[in-house]
OpenMM code with the backbone's topology and positions (N, CA, C; nanometers):
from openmm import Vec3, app, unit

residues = "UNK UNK UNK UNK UNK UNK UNK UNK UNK UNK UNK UNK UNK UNK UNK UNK UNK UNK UNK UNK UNK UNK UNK UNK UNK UNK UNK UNK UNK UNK UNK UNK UNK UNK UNK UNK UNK UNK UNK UNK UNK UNK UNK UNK UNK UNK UNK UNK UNK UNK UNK UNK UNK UNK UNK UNK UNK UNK UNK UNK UNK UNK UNK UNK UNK UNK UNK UNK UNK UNK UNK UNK UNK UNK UNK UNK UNK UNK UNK UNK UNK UNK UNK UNK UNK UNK UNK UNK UNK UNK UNK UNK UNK UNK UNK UNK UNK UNK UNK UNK UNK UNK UNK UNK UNK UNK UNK UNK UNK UNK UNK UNK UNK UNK UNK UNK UNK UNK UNK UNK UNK UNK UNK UNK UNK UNK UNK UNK UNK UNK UNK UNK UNK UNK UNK UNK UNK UNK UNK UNK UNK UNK UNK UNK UNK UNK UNK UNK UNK UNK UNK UNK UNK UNK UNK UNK UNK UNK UNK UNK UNK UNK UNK".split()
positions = [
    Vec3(7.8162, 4.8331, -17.4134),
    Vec3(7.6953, 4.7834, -17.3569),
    Vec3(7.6875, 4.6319, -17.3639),
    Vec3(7.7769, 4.5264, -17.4564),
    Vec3(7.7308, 4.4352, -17.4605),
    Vec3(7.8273, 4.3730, -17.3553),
    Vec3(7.9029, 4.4019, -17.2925),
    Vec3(7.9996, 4.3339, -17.1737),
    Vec3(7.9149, 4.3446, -17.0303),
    Vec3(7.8156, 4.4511, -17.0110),
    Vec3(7.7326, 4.4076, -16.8988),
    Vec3(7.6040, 4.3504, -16.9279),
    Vec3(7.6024, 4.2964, -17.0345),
    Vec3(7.4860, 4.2269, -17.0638),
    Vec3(7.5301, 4.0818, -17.0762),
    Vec3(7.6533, 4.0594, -17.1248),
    Vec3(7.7372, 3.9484, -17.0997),
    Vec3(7.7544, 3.9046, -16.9592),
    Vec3(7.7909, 4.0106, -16.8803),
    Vec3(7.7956, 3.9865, -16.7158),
    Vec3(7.6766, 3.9352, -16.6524),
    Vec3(7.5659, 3.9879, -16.6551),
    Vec3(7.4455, 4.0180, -16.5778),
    Vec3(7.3936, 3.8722, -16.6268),
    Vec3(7.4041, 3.8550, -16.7744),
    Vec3(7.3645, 3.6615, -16.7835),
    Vec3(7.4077, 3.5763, -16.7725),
    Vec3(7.5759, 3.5766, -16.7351),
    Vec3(7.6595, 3.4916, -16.6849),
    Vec3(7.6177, 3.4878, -16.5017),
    Vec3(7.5798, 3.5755, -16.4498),
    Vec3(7.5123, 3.5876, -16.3019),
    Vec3(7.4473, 3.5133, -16.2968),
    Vec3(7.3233, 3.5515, -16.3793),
    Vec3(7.1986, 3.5090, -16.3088),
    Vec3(7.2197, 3.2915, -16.3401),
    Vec3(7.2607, 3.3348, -16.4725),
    Vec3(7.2973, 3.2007, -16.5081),
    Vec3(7.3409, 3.0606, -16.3902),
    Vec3(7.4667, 3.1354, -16.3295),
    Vec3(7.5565, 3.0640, -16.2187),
    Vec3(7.4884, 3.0740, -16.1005),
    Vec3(7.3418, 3.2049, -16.0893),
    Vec3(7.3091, 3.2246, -15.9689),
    Vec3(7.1901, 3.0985, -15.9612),
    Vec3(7.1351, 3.0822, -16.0444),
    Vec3(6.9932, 2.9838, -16.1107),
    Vec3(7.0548, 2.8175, -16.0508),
    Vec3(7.1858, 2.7699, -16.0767),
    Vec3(7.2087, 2.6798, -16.0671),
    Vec3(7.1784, 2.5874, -15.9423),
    Vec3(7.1319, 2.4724, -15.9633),
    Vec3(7.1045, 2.4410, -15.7948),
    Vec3(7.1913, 2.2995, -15.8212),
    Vec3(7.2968, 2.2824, -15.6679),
    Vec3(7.3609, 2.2090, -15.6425),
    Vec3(7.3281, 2.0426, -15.6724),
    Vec3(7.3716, 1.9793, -15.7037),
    Vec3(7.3211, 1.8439, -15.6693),
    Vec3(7.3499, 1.8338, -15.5315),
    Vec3(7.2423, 1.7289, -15.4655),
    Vec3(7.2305, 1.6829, -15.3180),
    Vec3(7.3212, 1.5782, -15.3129),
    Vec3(7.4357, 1.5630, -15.2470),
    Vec3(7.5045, 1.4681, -15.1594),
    Vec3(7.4516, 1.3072, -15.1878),
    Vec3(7.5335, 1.1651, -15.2335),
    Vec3(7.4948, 1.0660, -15.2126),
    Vec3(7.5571, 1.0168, -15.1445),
    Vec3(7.4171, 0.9851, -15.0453),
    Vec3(7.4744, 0.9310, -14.9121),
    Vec3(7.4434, 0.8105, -14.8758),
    Vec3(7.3578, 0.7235, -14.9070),
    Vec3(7.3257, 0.5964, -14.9531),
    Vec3(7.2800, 0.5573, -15.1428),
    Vec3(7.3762, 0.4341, -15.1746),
    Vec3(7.3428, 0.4030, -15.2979),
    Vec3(7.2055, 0.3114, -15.3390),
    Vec3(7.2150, 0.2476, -15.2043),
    Vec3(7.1013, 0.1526, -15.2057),
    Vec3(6.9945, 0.1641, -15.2343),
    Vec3(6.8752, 0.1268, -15.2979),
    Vec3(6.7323, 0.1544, -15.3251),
    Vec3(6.6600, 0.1211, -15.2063),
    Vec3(6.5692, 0.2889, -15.1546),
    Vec3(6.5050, 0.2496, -15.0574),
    Vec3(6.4014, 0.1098, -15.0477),
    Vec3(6.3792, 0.1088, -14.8948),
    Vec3(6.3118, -0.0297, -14.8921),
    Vec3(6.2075, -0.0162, -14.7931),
    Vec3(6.0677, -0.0356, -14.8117),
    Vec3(5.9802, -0.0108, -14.6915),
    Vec3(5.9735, -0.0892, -14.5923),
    Vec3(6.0386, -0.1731, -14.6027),
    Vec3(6.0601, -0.2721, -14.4928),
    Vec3(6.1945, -0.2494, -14.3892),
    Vec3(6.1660, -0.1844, -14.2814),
    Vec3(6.2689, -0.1756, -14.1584),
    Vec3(6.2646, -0.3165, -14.0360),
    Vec3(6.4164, -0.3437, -14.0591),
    Vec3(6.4049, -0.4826, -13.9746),
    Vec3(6.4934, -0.4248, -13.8391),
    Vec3(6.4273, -0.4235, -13.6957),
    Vec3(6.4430, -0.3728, -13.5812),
    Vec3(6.5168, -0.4919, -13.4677),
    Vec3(6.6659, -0.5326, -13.4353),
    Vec3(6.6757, -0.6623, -13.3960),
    Vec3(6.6857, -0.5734, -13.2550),
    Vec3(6.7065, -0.6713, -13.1198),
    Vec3(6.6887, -0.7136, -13.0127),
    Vec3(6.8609, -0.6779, -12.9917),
    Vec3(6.8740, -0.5889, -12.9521),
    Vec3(7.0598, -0.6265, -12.8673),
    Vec3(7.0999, -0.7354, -12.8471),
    Vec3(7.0361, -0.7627, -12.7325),
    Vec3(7.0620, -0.8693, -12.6919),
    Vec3(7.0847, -0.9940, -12.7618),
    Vec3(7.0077, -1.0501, -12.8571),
    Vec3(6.9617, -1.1285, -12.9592),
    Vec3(7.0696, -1.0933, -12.9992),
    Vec3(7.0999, -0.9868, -13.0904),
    Vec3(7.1873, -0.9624, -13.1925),
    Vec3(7.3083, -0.9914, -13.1359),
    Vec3(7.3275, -1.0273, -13.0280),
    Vec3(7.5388, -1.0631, -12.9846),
    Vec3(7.5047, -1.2037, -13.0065),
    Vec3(7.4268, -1.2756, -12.9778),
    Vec3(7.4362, -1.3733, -12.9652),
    Vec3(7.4589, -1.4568, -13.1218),
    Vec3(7.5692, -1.5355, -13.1189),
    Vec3(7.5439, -1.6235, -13.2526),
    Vec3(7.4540, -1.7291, -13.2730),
    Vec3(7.4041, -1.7556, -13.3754),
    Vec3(7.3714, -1.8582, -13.4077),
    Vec3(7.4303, -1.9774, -13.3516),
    Vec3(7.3613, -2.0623, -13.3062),
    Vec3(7.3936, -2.1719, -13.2329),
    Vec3(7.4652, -2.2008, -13.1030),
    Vec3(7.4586, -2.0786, -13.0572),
    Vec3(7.5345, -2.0392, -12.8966),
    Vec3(7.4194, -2.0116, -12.8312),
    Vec3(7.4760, -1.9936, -12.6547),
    Vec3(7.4400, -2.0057, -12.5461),
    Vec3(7.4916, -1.8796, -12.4885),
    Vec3(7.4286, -1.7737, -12.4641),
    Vec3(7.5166, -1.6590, -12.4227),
    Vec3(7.5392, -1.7365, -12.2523),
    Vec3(7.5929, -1.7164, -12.1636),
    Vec3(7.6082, -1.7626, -12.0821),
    Vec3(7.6865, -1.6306, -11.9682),
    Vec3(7.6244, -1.5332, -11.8931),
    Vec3(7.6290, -1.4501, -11.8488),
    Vec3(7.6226, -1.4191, -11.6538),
    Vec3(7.6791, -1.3527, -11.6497),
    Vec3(7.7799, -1.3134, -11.4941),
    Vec3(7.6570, -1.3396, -11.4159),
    Vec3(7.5838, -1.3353, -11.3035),
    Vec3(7.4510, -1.3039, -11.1961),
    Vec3(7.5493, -1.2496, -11.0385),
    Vec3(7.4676, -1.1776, -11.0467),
    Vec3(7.4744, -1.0996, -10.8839),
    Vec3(7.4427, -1.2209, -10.8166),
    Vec3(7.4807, -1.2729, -10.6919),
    Vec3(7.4676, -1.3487, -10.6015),
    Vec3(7.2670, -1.3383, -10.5424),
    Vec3(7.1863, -1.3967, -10.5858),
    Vec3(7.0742, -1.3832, -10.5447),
    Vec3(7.0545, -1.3527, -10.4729),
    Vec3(6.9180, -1.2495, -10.4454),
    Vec3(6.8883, -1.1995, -10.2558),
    Vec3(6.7544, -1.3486, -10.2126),
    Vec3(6.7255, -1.3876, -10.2609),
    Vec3(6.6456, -1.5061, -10.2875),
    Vec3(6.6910, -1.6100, -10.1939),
    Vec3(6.7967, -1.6010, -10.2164),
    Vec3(6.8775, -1.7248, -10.1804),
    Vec3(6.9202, -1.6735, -9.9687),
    Vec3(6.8547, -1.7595, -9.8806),
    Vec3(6.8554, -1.6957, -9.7254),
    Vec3(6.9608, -1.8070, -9.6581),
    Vec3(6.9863, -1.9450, -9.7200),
    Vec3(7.0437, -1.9951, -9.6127),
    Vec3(7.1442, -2.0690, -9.6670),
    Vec3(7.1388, -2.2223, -9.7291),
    Vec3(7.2806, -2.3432, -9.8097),
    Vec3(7.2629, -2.2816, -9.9217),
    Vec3(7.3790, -2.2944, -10.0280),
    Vec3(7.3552, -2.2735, -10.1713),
    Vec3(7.4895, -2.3030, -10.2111),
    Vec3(7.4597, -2.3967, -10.3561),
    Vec3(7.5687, -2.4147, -10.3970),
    Vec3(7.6101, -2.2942, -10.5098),
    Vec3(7.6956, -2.2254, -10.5479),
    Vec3(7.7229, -2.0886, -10.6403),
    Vec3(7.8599, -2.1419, -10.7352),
    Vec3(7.8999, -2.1289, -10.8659),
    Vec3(7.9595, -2.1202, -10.9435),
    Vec3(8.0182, -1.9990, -11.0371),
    Vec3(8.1379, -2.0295, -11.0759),
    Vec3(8.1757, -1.9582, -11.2027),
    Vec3(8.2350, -1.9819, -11.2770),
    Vec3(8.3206, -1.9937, -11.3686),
    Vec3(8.3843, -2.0530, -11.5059),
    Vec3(8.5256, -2.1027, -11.4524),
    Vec3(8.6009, -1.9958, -11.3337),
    Vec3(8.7251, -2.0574, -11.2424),
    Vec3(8.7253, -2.0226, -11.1797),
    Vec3(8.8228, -2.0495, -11.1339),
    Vec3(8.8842, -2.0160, -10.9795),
    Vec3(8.8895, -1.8597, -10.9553),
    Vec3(8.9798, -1.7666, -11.0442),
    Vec3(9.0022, -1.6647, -11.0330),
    Vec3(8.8368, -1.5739, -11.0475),
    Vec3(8.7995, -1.6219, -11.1211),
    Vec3(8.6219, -1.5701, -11.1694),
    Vec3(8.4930, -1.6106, -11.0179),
    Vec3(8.5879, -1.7070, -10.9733),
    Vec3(8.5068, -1.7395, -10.8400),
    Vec3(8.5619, -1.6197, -10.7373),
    Vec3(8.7059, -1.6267, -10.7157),
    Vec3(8.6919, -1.5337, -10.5892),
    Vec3(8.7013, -1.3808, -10.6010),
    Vec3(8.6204, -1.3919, -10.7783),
    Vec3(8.5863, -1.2272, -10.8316),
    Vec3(8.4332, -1.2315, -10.8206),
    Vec3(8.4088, -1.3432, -10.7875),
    Vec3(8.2750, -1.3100, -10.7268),
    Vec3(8.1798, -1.3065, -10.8377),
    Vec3(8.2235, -1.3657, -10.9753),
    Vec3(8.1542, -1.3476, -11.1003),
    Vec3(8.0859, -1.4513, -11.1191),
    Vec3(7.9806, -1.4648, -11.0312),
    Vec3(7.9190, -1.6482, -11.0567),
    Vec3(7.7857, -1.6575, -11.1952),
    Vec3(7.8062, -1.7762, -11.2354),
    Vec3(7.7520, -1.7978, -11.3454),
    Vec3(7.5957, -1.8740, -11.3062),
    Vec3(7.5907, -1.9342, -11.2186),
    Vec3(7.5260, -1.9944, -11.1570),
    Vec3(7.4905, -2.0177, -11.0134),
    Vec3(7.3869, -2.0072, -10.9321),
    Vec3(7.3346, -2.0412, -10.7983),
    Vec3(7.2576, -2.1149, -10.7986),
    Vec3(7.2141, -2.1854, -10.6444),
    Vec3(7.0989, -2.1998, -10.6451),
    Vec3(7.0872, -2.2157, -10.4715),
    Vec3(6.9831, -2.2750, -10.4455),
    Vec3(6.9371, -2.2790, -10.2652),
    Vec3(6.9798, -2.4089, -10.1886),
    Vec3(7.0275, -2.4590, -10.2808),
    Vec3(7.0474, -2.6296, -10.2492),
    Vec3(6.9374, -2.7357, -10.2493),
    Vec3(6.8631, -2.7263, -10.3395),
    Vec3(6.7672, -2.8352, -10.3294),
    Vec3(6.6589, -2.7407, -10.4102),
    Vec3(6.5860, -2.6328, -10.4225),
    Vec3(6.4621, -2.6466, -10.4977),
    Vec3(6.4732, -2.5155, -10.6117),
    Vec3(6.5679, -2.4101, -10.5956),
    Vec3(6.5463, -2.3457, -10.7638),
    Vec3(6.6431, -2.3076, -10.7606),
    Vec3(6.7568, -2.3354, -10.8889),
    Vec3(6.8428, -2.2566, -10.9673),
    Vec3(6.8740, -2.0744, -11.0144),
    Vec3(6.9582, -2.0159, -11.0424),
    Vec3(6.9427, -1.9181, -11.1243),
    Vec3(7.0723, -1.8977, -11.1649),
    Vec3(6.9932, -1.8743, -11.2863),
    Vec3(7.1480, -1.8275, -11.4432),
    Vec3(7.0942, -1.7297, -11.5056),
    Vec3(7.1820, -1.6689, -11.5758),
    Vec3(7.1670, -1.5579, -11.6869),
    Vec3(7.1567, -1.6263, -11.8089),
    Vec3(7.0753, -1.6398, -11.8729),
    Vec3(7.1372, -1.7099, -12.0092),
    Vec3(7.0628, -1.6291, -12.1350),
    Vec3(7.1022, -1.6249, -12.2086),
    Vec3(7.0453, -1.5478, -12.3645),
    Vec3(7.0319, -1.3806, -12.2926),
    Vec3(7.0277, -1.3242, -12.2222),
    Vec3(7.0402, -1.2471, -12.1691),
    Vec3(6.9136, -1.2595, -12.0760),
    Vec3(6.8636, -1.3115, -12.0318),
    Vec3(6.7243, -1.3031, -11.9226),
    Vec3(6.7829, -1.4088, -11.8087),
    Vec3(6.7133, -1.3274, -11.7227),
    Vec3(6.7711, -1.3941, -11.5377),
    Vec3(6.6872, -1.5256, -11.5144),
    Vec3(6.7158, -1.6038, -11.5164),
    Vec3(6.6360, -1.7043, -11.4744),
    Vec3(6.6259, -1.7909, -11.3632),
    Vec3(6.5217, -1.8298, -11.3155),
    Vec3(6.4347, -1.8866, -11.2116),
    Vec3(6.4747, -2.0042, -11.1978),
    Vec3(6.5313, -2.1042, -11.2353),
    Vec3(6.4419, -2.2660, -11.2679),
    Vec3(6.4599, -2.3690, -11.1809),
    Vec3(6.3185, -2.4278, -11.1512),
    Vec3(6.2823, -2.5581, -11.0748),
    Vec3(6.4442, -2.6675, -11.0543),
    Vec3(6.4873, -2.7205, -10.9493),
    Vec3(6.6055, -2.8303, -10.9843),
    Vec3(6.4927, -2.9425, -10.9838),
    Vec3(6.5681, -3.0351, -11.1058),
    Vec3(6.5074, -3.1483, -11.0626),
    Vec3(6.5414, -3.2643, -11.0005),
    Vec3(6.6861, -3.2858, -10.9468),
    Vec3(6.7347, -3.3771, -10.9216),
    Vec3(6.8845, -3.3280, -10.8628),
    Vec3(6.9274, -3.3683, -10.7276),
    Vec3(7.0421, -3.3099, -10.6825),
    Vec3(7.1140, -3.4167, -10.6519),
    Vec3(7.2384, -3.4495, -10.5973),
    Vec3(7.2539, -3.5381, -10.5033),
    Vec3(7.3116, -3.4793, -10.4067),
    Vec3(7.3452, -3.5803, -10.2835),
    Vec3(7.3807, -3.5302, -10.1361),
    Vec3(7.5323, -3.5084, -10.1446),
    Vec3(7.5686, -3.3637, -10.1336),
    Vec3(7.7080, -3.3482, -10.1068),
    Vec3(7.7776, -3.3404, -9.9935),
    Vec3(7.6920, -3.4322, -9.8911),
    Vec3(7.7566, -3.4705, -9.7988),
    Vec3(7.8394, -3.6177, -9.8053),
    Vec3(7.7659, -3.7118, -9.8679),
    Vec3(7.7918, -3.7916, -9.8676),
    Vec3(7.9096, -3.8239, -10.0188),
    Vec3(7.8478, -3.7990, -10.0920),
    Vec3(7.9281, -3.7960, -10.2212),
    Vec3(8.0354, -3.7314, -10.2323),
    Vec3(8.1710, -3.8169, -10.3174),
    Vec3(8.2362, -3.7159, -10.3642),
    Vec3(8.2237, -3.6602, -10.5106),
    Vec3(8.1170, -3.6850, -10.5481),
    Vec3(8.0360, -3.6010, -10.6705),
    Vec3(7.9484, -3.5263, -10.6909),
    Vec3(7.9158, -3.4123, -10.7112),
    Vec3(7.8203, -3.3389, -10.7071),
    Vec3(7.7477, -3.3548, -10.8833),
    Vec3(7.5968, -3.3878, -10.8636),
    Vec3(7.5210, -3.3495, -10.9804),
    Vec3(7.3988, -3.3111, -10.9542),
    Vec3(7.3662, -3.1759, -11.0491),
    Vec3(7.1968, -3.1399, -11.0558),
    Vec3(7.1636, -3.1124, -11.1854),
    Vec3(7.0309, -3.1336, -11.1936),
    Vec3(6.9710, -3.0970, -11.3142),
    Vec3(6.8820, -3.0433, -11.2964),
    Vec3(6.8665, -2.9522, -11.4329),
    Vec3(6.7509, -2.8553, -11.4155),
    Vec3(6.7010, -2.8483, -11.5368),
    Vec3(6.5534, -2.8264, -11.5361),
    Vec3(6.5277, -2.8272, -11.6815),
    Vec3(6.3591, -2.7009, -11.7419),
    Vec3(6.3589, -2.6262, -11.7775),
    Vec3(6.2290, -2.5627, -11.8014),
    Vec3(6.2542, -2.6313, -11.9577),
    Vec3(6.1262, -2.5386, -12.0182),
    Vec3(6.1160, -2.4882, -12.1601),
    Vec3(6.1662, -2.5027, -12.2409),
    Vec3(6.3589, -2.3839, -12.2281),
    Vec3(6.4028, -2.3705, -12.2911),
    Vec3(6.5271, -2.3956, -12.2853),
    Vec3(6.5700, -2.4683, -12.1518),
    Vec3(6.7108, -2.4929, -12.1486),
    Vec3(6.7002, -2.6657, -12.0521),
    Vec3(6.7776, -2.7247, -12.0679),
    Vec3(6.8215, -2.8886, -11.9859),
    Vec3(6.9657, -2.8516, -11.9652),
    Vec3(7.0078, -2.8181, -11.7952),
    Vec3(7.1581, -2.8087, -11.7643),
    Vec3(7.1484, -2.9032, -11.6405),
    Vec3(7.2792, -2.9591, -11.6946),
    Vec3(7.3113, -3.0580, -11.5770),
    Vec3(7.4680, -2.9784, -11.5704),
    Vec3(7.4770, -3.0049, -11.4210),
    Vec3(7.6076, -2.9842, -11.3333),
    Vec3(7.6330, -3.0801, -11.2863),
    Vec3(7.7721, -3.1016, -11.2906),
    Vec3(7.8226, -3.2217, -11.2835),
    Vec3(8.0010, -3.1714, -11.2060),
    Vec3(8.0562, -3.1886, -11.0877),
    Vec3(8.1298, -3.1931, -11.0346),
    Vec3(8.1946, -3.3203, -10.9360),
    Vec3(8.3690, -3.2741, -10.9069),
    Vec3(8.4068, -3.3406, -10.8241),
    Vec3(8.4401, -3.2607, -10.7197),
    Vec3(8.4121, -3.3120, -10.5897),
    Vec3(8.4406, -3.2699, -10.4183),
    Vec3(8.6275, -3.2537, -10.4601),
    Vec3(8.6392, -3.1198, -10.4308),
    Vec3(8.8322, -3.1205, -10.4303),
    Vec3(8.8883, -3.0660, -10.2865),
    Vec3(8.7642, -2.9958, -10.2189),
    Vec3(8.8321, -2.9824, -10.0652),
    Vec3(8.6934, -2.9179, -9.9710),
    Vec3(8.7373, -2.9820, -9.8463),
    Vec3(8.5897, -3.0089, -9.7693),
    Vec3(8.6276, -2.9002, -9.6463),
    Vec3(8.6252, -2.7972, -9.6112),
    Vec3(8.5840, -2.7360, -9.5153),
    Vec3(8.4858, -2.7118, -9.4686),
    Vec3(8.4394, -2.6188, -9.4189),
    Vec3(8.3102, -2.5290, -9.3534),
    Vec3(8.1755, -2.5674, -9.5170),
    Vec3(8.2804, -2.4959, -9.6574),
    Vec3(8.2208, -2.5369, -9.7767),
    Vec3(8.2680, -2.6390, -9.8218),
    Vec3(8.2028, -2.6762, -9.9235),
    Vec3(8.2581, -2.7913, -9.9781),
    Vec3(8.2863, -2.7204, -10.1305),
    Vec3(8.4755, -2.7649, -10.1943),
    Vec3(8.4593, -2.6991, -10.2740),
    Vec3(8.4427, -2.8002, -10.4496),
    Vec3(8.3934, -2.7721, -10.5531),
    Vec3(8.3835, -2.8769, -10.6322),
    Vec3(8.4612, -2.7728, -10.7439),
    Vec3(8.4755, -2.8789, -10.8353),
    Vec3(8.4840, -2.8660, -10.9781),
    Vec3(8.4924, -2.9588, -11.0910),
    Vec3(8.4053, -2.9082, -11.2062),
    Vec3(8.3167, -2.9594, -11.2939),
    Vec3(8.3042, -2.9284, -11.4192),
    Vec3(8.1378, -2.9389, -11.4522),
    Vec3(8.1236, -2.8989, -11.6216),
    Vec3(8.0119, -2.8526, -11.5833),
    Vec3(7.9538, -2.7434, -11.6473),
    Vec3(7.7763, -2.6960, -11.6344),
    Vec3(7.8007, -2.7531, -11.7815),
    Vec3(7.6508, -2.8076, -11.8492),
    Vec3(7.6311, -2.8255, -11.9518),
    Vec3(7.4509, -2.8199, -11.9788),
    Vec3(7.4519, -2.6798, -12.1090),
    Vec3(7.3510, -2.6307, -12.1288),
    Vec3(7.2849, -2.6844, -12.2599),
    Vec3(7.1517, -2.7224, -12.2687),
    Vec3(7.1253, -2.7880, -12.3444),
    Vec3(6.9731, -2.7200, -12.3984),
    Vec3(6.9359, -2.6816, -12.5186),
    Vec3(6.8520, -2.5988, -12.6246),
    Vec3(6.7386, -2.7004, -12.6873),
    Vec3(6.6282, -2.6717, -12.6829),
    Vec3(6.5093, -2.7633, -12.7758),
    Vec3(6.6356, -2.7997, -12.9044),
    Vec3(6.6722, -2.6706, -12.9595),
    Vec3(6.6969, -2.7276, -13.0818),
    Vec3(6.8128, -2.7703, -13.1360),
    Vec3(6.8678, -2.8324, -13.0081),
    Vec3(6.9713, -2.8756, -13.0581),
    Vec3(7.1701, -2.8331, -12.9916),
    Vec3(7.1288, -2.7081, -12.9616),
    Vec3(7.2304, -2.6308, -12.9143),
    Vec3(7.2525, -2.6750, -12.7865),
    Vec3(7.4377, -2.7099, -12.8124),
    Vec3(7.4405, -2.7712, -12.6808),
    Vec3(7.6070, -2.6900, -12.6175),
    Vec3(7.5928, -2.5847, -12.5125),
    Vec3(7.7298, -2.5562, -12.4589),
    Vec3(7.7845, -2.5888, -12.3596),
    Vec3(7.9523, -2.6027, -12.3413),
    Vec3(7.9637, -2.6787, -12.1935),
    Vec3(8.0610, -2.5966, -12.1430),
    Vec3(8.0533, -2.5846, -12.0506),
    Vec3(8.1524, -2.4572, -11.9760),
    Vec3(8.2306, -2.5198, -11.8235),
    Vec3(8.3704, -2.5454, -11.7854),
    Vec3(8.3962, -2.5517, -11.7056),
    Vec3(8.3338, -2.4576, -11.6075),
    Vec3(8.3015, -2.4969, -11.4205),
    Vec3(8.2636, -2.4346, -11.3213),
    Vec3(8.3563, -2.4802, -11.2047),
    Vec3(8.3698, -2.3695, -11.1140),
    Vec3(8.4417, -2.3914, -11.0349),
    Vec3(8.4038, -2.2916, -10.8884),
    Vec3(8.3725, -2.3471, -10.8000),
    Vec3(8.2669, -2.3314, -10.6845),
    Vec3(8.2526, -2.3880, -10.5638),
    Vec3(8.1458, -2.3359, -10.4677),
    Vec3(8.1409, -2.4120, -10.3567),
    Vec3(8.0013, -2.4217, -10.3026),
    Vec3(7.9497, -2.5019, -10.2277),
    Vec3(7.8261, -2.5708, -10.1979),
    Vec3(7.8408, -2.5745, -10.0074),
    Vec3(7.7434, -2.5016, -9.9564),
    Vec3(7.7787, -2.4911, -9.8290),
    Vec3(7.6238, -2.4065, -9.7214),
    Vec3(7.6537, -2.3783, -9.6223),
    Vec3(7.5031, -2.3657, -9.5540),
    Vec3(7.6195, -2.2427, -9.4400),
] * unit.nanometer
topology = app.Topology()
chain = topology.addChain("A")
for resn in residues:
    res = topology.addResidue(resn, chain)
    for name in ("N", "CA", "C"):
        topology.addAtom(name, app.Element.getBySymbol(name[0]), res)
């Protein structure tokens, strides 16, 4: 009699036992959840994301259009547009942007092309040379993007300006 009484409390014994739960974080919880922005989050510190744009539907008649080169130009990957004379558009930090030009010169006459543009949050000047004049005129240059605080990126462009 005493071998199933030995059994039956070795059972219940092993049956009673409850597993420890899995550690799956060591860390001490924290009530504070910090939620970042995608977008935000690629971007580094002290950069300029500087991003592809669809060819504007905005844009009806001249416009000068850019991209980082040559090969990126006749992929059609432009970094920059605008109408020729009154608003810009770039991708930058990840938002499409609008912005006023403030200052162009005549690329008819010049063999330099420069504009500037400036809102809020960015001051870019484009700055090119005329390298061949057909129907378009084609340039190449520097876009250079410029930040309240400081942040400043410069990106070869390579493009054409035409009606």
């Amino acid at each position: 009699m005493k071998y199933p009484v030995i059994f039956l409390s070795a059972l219940l014994l092993v049956a009673c036992k409850k597993d420890k739960p899995a550690v799956i974080d060591s860390r001490p919880a924290d009530s504070l959840s910090i939620v970042e922005d995608s977008v935000k989050a690629d971007i580094p510190s002290g950069k300029i994301l500087i991003e592809n744009i669809a060819f504007p539907k905005e844009i009806k008649e001249c416009s000068c259009y850019f991209a980082k080169n040559k090969a990126d130009f006749e992929a059609e990957k432009y970094i920059y547009a605008d109408d020729a004379g009154k608003t810009a558009y770039m991708k930058l930090d990840g938002k499409r942007l609008a912005m006023n030009l403030i200052s162009s010169s005549d690329m008819e006459v010049d063999e330099q092309l420069t504009k500037e543009i400036e809102n809020e949050n960015y001051k870019i000047s484009v700055k090119g040379k005329k390298i061949k004049s057909e129907e378009a005129l084609l340039f190449e240059g520097t876009l250079i993007i410029e930040k309240p605080d400081g942040t400043v990126v410069t990106t070869p462009i390579y493009g054409e300006c035409g009606c």
